[in-house]
Every structure is written in structure tokens, then in C-alpha cells.
C-alpha positions as CSV (number, residue, x, y, z in Angstrom):
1,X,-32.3,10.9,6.5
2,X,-35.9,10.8,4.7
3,X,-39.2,10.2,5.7
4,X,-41.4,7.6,4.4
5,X,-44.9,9.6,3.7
6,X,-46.8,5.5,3.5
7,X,-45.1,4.3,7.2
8,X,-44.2,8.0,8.5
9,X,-40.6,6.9,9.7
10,X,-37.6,7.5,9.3
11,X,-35.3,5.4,7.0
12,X,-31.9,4.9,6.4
13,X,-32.3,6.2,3.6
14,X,-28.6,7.4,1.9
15,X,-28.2,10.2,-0.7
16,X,-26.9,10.1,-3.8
17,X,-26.6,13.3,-5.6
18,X,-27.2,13.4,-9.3
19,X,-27.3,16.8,-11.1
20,X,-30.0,19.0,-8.8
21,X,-31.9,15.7,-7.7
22,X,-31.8,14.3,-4.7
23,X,-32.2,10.5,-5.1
24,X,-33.5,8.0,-2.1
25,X,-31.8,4.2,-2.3
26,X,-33.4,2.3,0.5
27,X,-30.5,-0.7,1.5
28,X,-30.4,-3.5,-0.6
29,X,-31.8,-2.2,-3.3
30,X,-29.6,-1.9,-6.4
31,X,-29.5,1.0,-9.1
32,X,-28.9,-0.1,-12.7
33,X,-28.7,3.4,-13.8
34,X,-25.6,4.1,-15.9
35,X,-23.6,6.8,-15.1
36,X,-25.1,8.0,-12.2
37,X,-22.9,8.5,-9.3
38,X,-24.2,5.1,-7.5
39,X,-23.1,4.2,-4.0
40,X,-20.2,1.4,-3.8
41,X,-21.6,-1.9,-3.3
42,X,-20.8,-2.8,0.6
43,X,-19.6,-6.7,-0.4
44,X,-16.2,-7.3,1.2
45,X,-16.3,-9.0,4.3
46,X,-13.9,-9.9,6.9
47,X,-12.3,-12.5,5.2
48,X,-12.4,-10.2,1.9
49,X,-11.0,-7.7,3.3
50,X,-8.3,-9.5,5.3
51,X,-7.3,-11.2,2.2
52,X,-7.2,-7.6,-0.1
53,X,-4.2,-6.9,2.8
54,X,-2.3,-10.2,3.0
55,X,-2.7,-10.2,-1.3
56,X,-0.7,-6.6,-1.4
57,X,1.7,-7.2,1.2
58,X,2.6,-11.5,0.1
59,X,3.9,-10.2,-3.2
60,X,6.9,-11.4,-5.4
61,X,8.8,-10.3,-2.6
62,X,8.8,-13.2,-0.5
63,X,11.0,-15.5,-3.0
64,X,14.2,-13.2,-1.8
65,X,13.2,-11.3,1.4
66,X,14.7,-14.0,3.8
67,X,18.4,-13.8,1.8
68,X,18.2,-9.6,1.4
69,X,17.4,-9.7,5.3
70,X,20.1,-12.2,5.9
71,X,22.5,-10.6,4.3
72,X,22.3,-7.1,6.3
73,X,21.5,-8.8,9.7
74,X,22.7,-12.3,10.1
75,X,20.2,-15.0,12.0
76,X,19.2,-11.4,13.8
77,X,17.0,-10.7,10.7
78,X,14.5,-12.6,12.7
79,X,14.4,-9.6,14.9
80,X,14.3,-7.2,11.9
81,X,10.6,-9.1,11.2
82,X,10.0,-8.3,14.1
83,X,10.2,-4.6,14.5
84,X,8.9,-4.0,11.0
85,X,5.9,-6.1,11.9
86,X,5.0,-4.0,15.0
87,X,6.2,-1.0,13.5
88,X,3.8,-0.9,10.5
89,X,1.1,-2.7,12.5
90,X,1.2,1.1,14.9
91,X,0.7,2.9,11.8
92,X,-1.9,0.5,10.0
93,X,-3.8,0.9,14.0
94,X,-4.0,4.5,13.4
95,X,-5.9,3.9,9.5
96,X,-8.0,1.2,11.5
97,X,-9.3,4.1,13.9
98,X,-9.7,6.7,11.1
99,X,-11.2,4.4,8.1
100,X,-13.5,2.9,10.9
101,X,-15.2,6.7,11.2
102,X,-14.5,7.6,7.4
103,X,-15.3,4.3,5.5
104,X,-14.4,5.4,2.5
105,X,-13.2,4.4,-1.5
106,X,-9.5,5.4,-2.2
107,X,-8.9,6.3,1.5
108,X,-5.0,7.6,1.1
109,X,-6.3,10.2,-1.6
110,X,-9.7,10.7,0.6
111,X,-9.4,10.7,4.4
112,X,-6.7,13.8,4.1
113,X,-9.7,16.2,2.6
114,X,-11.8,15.2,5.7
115,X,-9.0,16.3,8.0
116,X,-7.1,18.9,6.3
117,X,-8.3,20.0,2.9
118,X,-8.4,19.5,-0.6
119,X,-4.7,20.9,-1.1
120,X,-2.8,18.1,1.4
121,X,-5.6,15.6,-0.1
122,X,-4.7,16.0,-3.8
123,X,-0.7,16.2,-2.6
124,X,-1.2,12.9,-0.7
125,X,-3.4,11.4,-3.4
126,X,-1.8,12.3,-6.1
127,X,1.7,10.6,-5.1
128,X,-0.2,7.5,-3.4
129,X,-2.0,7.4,-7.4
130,X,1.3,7.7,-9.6
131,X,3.0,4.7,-7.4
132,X,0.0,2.5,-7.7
133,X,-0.2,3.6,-11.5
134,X,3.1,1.6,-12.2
135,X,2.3,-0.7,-9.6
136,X,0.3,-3.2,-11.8
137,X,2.9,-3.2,-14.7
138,X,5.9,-3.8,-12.5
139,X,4.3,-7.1,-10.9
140,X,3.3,-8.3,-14.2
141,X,6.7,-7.6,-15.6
142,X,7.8,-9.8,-13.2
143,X,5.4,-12.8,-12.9
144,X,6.5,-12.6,-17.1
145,X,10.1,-13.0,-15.9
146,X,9.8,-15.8,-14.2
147,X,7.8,-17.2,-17.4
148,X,11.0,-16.3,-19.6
149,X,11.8,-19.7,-20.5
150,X,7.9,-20.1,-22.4
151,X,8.0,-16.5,-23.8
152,X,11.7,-15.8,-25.0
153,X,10.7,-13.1,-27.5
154,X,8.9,-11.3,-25.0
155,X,12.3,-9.9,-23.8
156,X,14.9,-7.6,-25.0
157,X,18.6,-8.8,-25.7
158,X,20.3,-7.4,-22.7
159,X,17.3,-8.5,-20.9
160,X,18.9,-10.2,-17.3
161,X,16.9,-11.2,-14.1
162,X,17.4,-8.0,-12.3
163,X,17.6,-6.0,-15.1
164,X,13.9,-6.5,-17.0
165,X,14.0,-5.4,-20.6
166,X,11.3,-6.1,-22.9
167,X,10.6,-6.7,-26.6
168,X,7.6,-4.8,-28.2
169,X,6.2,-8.2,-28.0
170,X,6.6,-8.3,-24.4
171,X,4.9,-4.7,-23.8
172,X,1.9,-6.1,-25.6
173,X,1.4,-9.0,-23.6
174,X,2.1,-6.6,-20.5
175,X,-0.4,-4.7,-21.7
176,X,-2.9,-7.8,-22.5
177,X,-2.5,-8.8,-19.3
178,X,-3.3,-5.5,-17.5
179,X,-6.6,-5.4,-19.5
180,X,-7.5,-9.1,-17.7
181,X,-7.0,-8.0,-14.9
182,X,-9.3,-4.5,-15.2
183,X,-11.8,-6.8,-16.5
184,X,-11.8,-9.1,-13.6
185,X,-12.4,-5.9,-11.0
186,X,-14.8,-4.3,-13.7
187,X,-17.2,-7.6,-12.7
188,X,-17.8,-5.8,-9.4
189,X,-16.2,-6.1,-6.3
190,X,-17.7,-9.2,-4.8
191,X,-16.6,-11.1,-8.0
192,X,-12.5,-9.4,-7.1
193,X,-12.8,-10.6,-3.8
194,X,-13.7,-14.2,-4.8
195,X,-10.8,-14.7,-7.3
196,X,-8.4,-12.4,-5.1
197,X,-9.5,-14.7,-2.0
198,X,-9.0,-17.9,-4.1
199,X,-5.4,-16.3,-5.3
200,X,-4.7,-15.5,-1.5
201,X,-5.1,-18.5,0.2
202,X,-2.4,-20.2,-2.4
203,X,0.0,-17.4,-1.9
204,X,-0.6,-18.0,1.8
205,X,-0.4,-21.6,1.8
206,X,2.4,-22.0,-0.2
207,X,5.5,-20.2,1.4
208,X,4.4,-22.3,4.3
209,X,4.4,-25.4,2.5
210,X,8.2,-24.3,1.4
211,X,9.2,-23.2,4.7
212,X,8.3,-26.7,6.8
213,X,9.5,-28.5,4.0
214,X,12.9,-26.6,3.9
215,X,13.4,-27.3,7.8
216,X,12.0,-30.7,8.0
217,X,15.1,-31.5,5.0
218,X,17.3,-29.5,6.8
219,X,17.9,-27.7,9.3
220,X,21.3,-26.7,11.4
221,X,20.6,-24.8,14.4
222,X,24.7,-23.7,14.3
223,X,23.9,-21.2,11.9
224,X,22.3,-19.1,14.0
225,X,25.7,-19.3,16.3
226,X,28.4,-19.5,14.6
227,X,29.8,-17.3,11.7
228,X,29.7,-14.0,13.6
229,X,27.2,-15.0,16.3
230,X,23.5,-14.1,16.0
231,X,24.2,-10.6,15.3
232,X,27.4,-10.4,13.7
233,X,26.4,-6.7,12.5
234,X,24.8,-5.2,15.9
235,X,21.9,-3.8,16.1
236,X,22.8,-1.7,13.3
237,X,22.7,-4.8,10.8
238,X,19.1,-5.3,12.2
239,X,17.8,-1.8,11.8
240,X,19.8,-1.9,8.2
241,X,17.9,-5.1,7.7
242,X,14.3,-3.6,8.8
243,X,15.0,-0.6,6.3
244,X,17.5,-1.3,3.1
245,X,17.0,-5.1,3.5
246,X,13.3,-4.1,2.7
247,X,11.6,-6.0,5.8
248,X,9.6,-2.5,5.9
249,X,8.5,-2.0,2.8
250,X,7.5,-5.9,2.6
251,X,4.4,-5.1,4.9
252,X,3.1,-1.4,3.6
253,X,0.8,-3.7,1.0
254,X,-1.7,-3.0,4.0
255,X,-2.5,0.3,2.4
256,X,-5.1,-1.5,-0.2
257,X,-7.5,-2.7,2.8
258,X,-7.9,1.1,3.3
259,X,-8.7,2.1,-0.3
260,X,-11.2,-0.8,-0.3
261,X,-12.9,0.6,2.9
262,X,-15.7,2.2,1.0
263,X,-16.8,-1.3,-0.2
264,X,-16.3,-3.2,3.3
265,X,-19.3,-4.8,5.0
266,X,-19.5,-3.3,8.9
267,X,-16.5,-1.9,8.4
268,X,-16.1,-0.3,12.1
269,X,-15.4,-3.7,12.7
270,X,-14.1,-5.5,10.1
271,X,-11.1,-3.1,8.8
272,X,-9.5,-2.9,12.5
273,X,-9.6,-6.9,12.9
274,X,-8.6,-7.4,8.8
275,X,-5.3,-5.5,9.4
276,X,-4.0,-6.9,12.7
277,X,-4.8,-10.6,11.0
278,X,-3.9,-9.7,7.7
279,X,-0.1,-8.2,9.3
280,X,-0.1,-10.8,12.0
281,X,-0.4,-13.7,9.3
282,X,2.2,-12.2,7.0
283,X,4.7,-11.6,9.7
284,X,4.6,-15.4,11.3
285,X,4.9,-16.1,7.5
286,X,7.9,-14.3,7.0
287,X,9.2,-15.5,10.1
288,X,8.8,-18.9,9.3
289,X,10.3,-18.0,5.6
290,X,13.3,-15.9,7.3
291,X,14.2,-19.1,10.1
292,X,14.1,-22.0,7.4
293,X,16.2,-20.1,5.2
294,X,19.0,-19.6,7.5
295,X,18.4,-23.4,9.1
296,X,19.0,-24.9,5.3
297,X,22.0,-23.0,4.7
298,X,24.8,-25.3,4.1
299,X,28.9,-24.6,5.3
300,X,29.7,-24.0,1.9
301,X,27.2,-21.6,1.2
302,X,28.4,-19.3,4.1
303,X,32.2,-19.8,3.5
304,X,32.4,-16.1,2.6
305,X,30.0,-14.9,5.7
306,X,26.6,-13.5,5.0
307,X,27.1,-10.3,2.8
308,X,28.9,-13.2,0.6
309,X,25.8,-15.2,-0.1
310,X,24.6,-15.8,-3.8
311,X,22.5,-17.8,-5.7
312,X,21.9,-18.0,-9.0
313,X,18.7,-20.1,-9.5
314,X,15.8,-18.1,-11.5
315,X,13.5,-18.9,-9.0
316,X,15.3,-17.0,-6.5
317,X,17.3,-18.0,-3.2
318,X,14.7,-20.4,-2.0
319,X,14.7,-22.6,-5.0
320,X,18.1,-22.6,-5.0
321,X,18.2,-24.3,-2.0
322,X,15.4,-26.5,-3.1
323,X,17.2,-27.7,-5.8
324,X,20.6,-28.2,-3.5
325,X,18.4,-30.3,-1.6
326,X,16.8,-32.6,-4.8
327,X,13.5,-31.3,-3.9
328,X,12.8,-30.3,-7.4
329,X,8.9,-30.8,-6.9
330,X,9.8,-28.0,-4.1
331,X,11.5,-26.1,-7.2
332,X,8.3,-26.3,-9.4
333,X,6.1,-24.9,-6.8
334,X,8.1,-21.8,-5.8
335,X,8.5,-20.7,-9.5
336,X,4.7,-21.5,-9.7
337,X,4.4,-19.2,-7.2
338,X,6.4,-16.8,-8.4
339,X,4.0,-16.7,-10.9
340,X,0.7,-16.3,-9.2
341,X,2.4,-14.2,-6.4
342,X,3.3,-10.9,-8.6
343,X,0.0,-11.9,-10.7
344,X,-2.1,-11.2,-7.3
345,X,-0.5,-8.4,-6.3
346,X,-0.8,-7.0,-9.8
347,X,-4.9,-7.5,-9.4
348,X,-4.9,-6.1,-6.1
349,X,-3.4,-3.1,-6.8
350,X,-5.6,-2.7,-9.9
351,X,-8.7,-2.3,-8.3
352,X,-7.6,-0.3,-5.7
353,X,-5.9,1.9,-8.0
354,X,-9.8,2.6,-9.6
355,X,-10.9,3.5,-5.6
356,X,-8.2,5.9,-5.4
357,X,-8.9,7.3,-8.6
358,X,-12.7,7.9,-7.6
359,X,-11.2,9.7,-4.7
360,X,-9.4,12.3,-6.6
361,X,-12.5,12.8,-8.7
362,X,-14.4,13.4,-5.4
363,X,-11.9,15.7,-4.2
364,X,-11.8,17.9,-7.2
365,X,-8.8,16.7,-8.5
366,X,-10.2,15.2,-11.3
367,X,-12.8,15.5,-13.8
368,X,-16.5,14.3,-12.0
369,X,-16.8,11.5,-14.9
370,X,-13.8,9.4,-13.0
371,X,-16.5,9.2,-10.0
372,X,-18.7,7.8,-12.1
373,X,-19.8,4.0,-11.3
374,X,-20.6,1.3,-13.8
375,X,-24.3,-0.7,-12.7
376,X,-22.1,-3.3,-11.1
377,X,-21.4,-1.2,-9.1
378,X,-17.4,0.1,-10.0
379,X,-15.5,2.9,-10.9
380,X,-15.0,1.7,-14.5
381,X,-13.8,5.3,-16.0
382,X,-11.1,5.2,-13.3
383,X,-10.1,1.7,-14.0
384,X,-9.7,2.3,-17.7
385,X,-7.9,5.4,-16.9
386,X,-5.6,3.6,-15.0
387,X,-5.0,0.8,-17.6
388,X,-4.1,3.8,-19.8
389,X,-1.7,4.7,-17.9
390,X,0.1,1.7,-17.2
391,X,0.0,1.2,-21.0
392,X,2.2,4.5,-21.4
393,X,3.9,3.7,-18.2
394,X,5.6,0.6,-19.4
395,X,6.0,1.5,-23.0
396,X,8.0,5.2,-21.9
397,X,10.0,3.8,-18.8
398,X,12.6,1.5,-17.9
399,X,11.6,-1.5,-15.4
400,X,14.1,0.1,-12.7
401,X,12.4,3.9,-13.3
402,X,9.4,2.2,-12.6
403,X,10.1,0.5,-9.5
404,X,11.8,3.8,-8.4
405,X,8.9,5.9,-9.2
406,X,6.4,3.1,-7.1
407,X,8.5,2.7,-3.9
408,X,9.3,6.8,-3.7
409,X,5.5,7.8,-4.6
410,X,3.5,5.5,-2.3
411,X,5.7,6.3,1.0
412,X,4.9,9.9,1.6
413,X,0.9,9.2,2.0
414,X,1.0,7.0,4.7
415,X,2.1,9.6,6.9
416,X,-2.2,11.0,6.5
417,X,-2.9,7.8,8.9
418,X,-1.8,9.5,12.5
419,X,-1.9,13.1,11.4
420,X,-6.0,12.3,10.6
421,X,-6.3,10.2,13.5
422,X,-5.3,13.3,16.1
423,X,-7.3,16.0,13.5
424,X,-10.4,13.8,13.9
425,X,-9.9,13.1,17.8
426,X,-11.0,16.8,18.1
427,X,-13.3,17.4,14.6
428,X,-15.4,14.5,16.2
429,X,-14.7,13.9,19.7
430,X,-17.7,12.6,20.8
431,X,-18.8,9.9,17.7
432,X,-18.9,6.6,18.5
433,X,-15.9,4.6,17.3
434,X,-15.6,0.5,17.8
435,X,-11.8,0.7,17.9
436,X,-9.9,3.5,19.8
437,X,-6.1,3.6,19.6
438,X,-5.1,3.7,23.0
439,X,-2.3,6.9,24.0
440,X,-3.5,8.3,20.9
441,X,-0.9,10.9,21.1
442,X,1.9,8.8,21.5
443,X,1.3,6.0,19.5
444,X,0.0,8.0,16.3
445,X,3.2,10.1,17.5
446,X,5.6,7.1,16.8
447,X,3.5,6.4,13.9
448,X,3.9,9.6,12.1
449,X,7.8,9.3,12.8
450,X,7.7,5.8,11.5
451,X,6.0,7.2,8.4
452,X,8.6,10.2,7.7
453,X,11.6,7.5,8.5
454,X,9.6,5.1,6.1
455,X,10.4,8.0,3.4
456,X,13.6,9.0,4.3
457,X,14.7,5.3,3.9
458,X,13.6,4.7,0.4
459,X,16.6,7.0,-0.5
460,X,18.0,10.3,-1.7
461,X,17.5,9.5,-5.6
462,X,14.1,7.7,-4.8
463,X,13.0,11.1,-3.3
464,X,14.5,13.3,-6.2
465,X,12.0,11.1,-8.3
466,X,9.1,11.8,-5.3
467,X,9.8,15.3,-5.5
468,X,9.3,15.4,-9.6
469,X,6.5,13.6,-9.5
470,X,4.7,15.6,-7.0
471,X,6.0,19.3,-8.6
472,X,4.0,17.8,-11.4
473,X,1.0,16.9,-9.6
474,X,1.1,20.3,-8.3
475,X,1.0,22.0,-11.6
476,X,-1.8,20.1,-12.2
477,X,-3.7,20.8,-9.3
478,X,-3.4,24.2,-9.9
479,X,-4.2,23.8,-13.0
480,X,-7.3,22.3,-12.5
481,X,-8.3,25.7,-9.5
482,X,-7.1,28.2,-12.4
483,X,-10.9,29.7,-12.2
484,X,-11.0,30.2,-8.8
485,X,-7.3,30.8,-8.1
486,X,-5.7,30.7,-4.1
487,X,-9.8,31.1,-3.3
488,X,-10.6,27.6,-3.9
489,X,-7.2,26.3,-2.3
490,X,-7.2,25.2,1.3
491,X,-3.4,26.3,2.0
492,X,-3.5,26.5,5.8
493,X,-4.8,23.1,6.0
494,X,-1.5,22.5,4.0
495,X,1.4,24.6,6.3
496,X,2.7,21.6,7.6
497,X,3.6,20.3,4.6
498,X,6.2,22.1,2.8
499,X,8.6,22.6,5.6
500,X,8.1,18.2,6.2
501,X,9.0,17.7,2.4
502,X,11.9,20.5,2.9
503,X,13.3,18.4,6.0
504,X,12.9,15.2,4.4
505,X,15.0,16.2,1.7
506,X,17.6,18.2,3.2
507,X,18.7,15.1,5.6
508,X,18.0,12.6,2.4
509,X,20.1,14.8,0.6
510,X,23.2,14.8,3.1
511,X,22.1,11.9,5.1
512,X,23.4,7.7,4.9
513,X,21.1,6.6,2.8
514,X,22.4,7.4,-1.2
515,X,22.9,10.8,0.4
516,X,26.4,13.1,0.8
517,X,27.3,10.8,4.4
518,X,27.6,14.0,6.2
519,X,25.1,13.6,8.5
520,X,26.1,10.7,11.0
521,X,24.1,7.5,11.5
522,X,21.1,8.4,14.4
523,X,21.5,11.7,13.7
524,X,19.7,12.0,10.9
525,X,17.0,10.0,12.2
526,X,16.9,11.7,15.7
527,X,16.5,15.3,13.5
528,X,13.9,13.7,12.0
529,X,12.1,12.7,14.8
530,X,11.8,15.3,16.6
531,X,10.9,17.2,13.2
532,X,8.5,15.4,12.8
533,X,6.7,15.6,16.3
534,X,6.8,19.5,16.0
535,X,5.1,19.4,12.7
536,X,2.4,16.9,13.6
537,X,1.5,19.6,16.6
538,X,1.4,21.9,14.3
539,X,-0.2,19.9,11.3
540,X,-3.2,19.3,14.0
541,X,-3.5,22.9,15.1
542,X,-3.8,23.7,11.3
543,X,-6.7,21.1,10.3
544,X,-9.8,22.2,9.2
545,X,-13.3,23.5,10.9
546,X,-15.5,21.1,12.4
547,X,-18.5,22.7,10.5
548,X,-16.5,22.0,7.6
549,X,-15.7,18.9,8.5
550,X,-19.8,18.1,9.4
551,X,-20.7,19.0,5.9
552,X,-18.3,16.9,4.1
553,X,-18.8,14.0,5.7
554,X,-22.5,14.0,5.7
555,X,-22.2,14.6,1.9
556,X,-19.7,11.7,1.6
557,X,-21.1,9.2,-1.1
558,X,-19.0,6.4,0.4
559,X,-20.6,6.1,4.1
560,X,-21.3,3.7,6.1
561,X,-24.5,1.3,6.1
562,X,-26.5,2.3,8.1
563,X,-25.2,6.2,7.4
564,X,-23.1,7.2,10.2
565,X,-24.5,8.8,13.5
566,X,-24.3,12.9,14.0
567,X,-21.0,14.0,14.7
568,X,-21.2,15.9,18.3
């Protein structure tokens, strides 16, 4: 806080810190002063925000989730939906609680320092950053895909649907495309939020549009009866549904509301009521996607049961059916929205790629230039950073080592949502919080084994590509502390974390999922578990002082508007 010497009050007033200067901005008030390190601009509101979630989690994804569901669960993939929905709603409820009292840019790389220290931050960040470094040219791979027929030269020879190769040509236009969309997020973020809202509410509208029309043409309740019966796989075909039929990792697009806290109007208020509507809306979608698939499934089509389902339309299974149906309007509009779908995802995940970015740089992970914000207001350094990266990304790497690298990097992070929630429930018991997770312990409990399971199901050769990419982050870390040596590194903050990696590989490693088999079904999820709850005990035990904890998030240069009340 200052005080106004004319009115002799106080004013909320936030700091900026620039050099050895302290510098006043008074609220609304803007500061065109280049390459200072400028507050973020507080523009997102709730439907903003709301839509920044729904945008990462109504990707590509939705043109072949109902038939990758199906397949593994029958008509009970309904139920998979289900469970996944509630399942990543308790964990996004625990980042609701913890951005709501840390409001701040790039939170997955951020809100660990506040809890635990600036050696599990730059672990957590650093993974969360690689994944969302390939993130933008994977989607735009895709959305070029689909646009095969209008660019042919854009793709290699042995180039096949599932199998994207592409020409130098294609790179370039990759790459062209990339740059758009930094330039669209380097406007500010109240321009992003406009034309990711506009983007939104057709990726919203649209797989409803497909799904009425699909039942209203045709729809034969017997399909959920006969053929096996609802379940023909158990309850294990639902769980295998809800983890390799990939209804899970269809909802963890959440994660970019909480790198866009920093920016969000009121955000003890809005970030808690954008995820539950932002999930809630994408699971009634995918309900509704999931139901009039199976409904418009003909005899024919499941003559060889439900593992034996294929398509061959480009658009995906949905258009196939479409076009079995002579609704080839129907056609047009899902490959147009295979289109725009990957293309918003691809802009989502660009700007919050910058945020995160900006958090690493305020962590010490990277250079303090990255922190940097342009006069509108944007971590520009960070964005061009990260369209540098993507550059190199897709001209070194294959499409399918890029979507391994993404899914395994961006997993392991979620698990900082309930391990800061309990850390913070005793570094600031007493501070005022709008939304408070009831059963803390158990929920944020369930979450944290939710988000280890989360890991473990990506796979054993996803992880072997998780584990790389964080030895490397490592070195780097170090690297960057080789002045100050194991003085400047918060390692107890970080004791939890070795032996959680260690146990997540070792059951990966001879568990069911692209592991040795030798560890039975349930059993490898039940060591887990209970792993996992002995860690988070001790992960809390091990966080950081609350006079620590005081002065870093006073000096925070992402808080809250008004600045945040005393912690107690």
C-alpha cells in the first residue's frame, strides 16, 4: 500500500518493481512504458474465462471421442463421461480454491513456488511448458489435415490420416500459421478473448447441432441393449474407456483457465464458477455427442461387435455416419469444424503457453527479459519464444513424437492443484477465500490420486518420454543456480518428489498399461493410491515457511485487484 500525500489515504496502490524503483499504478490507469515489468491487464471476464476452458478442452477431439469410447465400453461409455467429468471437475475444484487466493499468470509453473519452492515449481513448470510448446503445432497439423484435399503439397508421400507427414511446404505453412496466431494474443488479452469467445461459441454450437441432428435422423434405442448388453465389457470396459479411450484426457484442457488467472477480472469469483460451467457444458456435450453416436449406429455397422467398428470417412466417425444418412450438409459442417476446432485449441494454448512462460521467468527459471510485458499489456518475449520453439519442434520431430511428448509432459503438473490447496490451508489459514473445497482433505486426497492415476495412464513409453524431458529440464535448472549451487535450491520443499516420479515409473514400468503385465489390474492402481496419499502427507509437512510464503506473495506482480488482504 502507499499513501497519497494530496488526500492523505491510503490507496490501492500495486507495486511494480523496475530496477531499484519502486513504481505506484493507481487502477485503471495504463503504463505504455516498454519493457518495464507492467502488471497483466485484468480483462477476462466470466464469460472469457469460461470460454478459455471449454476452447482447450472442445478440441479436435470431439470428431472421434464417442467411437474410441464406444469401442472400449459399449453404450456404458455414457458412464465413462461420467466419471471423467466428476473426476477432473474434483481436481479442477482444488485449482478453483488455490488460483482464487493466488491469481496468478502461468499458474501450473507459478502456484508450486508459493507452496513448495522454486525446485518443485521449475520441475512442474518446466514439463507443463514443453507439452504446451508442441501443443500449438500438433493442433495446427491437424486442422491442415483435414484441409488436405486444398493443400496436397503440404504433405509428405507416406503421409496417411493417422500418420501426419509433412512436406517442407507444409512445415512453412505450419509455421505461418503459428505466427497468426502469436499475433492475434500479442493484440492483448481482451482482443484473444473476443476472437477465442467468437471461435468458442461455434465449437460449442456445433457438435450440438450434429448431435440433435444425428438422433432426430436416427435413432435405435436397441443399441444400447442388444449386442452384449449395455456393458458388454464390465466395469472394466468403462474404466478402460475413462482412461485408454481418452474420455480423461478430453477434459484436462481446463488447465488454460488457470494460466490465464493473472488476467481474470474478480477472479475469486469468476475462476471457481468458469470451471464448473466450462466442465459442466463440455460434459452434457459429450454426452449428447457419445448417446447419438451409438443411437445412429446401424446393424451393419455393429455386425462385428464394438471393438469391430470402423470408418473410413476423413472427417472422422461422425461424418461417416452423416454421410450414411445423405446428410451431406451435416458432412460439410463437421469437416468445417474440424477445421476451426484444432485452430482454437491451437490459439488457446498459444497464449497461455506466453503466461506460463512469464512464470518460469518469475521463478528464476528463466532469463528476467521473458517477464517482460509489451504496452498492451503481454508477455511478447515469451510468446515469440514459444513460436520459436514450435518452429524447431515441428521441423525436428515426427507428428506422433509430438503428441507423445504433449500428452506425457502436461500430466505430471496437475498433480500441484491439491498438494497447494492442503500447503496453503495452513500457510494462510485465516485469508479470506470465496470458494472453499469442502473435506479438503479428502477431496484434494482423491484429487491428488486422480492426478498420479492421470500419469500413470498415459503409458509406460509416454513416461519414458516424461522422464527425458524433465532430466533435461533439470540440467537446465541447475544450470541456470550454478552460482549459487544447492544454496539457492529449495530441495526439501522438493522430498516428495523423487520418490512419486520413482513409483510412477516402477508400476508404469511393470504395470497394464504398455508396461511388462506383471503387475495385475487394481493392483497397480491400489499401490498407487495409497502411495500417493503417504506422499501428499508428507509433501504438506515439507512445504515451505509462512514468512516465506508472506513475502512472496506480497511481492507477486500478478495479484489481485484490489491487492489481496494480509495473510493471518
Amino acid at each position: 500500500m502507499f499513501t497519497d500525500s494530496k488526500h492523505g489515504a491510503r490507496l490501492p496502490y500495486s507495486v511494480v518493481l523496475c530496477g531499484s524503483e519502486r513504481v505506484p499504478t493507481v487502477p485503471g490507469t495504463r503504463w505504455f512504458v516498454w519493457g518495464l515489468r507492467l502488471q497483466l491487464e485484468r480483462s477476462i471476464g466470466l464469460i472469457g474465462l469460461t470460454f478459455v476452458a471449454v476452447g482447450g478442452v472442445l478440441g479436435s477431439g470431439w470428431l472421434f471421442a464417442p467411437l474410441l469410447a464406444a469401442e472400449q465400453a459399449g453404450p456404458a461409455a455414457v458412464l465413462a463421461w461420467v466419471i471423467g467429468a466428476f473426476a477432473v471437475l474434483l481436481l479442477a475444484m482444488t485449482f478453483a480454491e488455490v488460483t482464487a487466493i493466488l491469481p496468478v499468470a502461468g499458474g501450473l509453473a507459478r502456484i508450486p513456488y508459493f507452496s513448495h519452492g522454486n525446485v518443485v515449481a521449475a520441475i512442474m513448470g518446466w514439463t507443463a511448458w514443453i507439452g504446451y510448446a508442441v501443443m500449438a503445432p500438433i493442433e495446427v497439423s491437424i486442422m491442415l489435415n483435414y484441409l488436405g484435399p486444398q493443400f496436397p503439397w503440404a504433405f509428405g508421400a507416406n503421409s496417411t490420416r493417422d500418420a501426419i507427414v509433412l512436406s517442407p511446404y507444409g512445415v512453412g505453412l505450419v509455421v505461418l500459421m503459428m505466427a497468426v496466431m502469436t499475433v492475434i494474443n500479442a493484440f492483448g488479452v481482451a482482443f484473444f478473448a473476443r476472437v477465442n469467445t467468437s471461435l468458442t461459441w461455434f465449437k460449442i454450437v456445433l457438435p450440438i447441432v450434429v448431435g440433435v441432428i444425428l438422433i432426430a435422423s436416427r435413432f435405435d434405442a436397441s443399441n444400447f441393449s442388444d449386442h452384449g448388453g449395455f456393458a458388454p465389457f464390465g466395469l472394466s470396459g468403462v474404466f478402460a474407456a475413462v482412461t485408454t479411450g481418452g474420455v480423461v484426457f478430453a477434459f484436462i484442457g481446463f488447465r488454460h483457465a488457470i494460466d490465464m488467472a493473472g488476467e481474470t477480472k474478480n477472479p475469486q469469483v469468476t475462476i471457481p464458477i468458469a470451471l464448473v460451467l466450462a466442465l459442466t457444458i463440455c460434459a452434457a456435450i459429450y454426452l449428447l455427442l457419445q448417446v447419438a453416436f451409438i443411437g445412429a449406429l446401424d446393424k451393419q455397422e455393429l455386425a462385428n461387435g464394438w471393438k469391430g467398428i470402423t470408418f473410413s470417412h476423413d472427417g472422422g466417425p461422425l461424418a461417416a455416419i452423416a454421410q450414411t444418412l445423405a446428410l451431406l450438409w451435416l458432412v460439410s459442417v463437421i469437416v468445417g469444424g474440424a477445421i476451426i476446432s484444432p485452430f482454437g485449441s491451437a490459439l488457446v494454448a498459444t497464449g497461455s503457453n506466453g503466461r506460463l512462460v512469464m512464470a518460469l521467468a518469475n521463478n528464476g527459471f528463466f532469463g528476467a527479459t521473458l517477464k517482460k510485458l509489451s504496452p498492451r499489456g503481454v508477455p511478447l518475449y515469451a510468446l515469440l519464444l514459444n513460436l520459436a520453439v514450435g518452429t524447431v519442434a515441428v521441423i525436428a520431430l515426427p507428428f506422433h513424437q509430438l503428441v507423445a511428448l504433449n500428452s506425457s509432459a502436461i500430466t505430471l503438473s496437475l498433480a500441484s492443484g491439491p498438494l497447494a490447496l492442503l500447503a496453503l490451508r495452513r500457510l494462510a489459514p485465516n485469508q479470506e477465500r470465496w470458494f472453499r473445497l469442502p473435506a479438503a482433505p479428502v477431496l484434494a486426497g482423491l484429487a491428488f490420486i486422480f492426478a498420479t492415476l492421470i500419469v500413470y495412464w498415459s503409458g509406460w513409453d509416454t513416461l519414458q518420454s516424461l522422464g527425458l524431458a524433465m532430466g533435461v529440464g533439470v540440467v537446465f535448472f541447475v544450470w541456470r543456480h550454478r552460482s549459487t549451487g544447492l544454496q539457492g535450491l529449495e530441495l526439501r520443499g522438493a522430498g516428495w518428489l523423487l520418490p512419486y516420479i520413482a513409483a510412477i515409473g516402477l508400476v508404469s514400468a511393470f504395470g497394464q498399461f504398455e508396461g511388462s503385465g506383471d503387475i495385475p489390474l487394481g493392483w497397480d492402481m491400489a499401490i498407487l493410491a495409497a502411495v500417493s496419499v503417504m506422499l501428499l502427507v508428507f509433501a504438506v509437512r515439507v512445504r515451505i515457511s509462512r514468512e516465506k510464503f508472506r513475502q512472496r506473495h506480497h511481492m507477486s506482480l500478478a495479484t489481485a485487484d484490489p491487492p489481496p488482504q494480509d495473510i493471518q
